[in-house]
N, C-alpha and C positions, 0 to 999 in steps of 0.2 A: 127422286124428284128431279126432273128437268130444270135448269138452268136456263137464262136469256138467252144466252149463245147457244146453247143445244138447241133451243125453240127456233133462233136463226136460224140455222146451220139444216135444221132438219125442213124446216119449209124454203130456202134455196133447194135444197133437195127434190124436194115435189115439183117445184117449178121447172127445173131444170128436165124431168121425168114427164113435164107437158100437162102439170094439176089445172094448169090455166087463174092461177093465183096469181097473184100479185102482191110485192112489197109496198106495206103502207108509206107513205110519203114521210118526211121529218116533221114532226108539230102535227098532224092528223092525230081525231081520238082515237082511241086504242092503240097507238105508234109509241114505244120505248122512248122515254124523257131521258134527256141529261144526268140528273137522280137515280134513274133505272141502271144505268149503265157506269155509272160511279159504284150504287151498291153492288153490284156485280162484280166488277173489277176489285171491290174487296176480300171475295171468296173467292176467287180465281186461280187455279194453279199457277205454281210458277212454274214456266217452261226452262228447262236445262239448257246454256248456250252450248253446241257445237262446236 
């Protein structure tokens, strides 16, 4: 199951390859809420510091 950040991460992806997509704006519907990205941040790995 894909993750918020994988669904980022994988359509910057497309975009950058020329899908001709576009990132939703902040506050558009269907654009990740404040709440979206809080619960996310809860199951988030934690990265190892270098």
């Amino acid at each position: 199951m894909a993750g918020l950040y994988d669904n980022i991460h994988a359509k910057r992806k497309r975009i950058a390859a020329g899908s001709g997509e576009k990132m939703k704006k902040k506050g558009a519907k269907g654009a990740p809420t404040a709440k979206n990205f809080r619960q996310a941040a809860k199951t988030a790995k934690k990265r190892s510091k270098k």
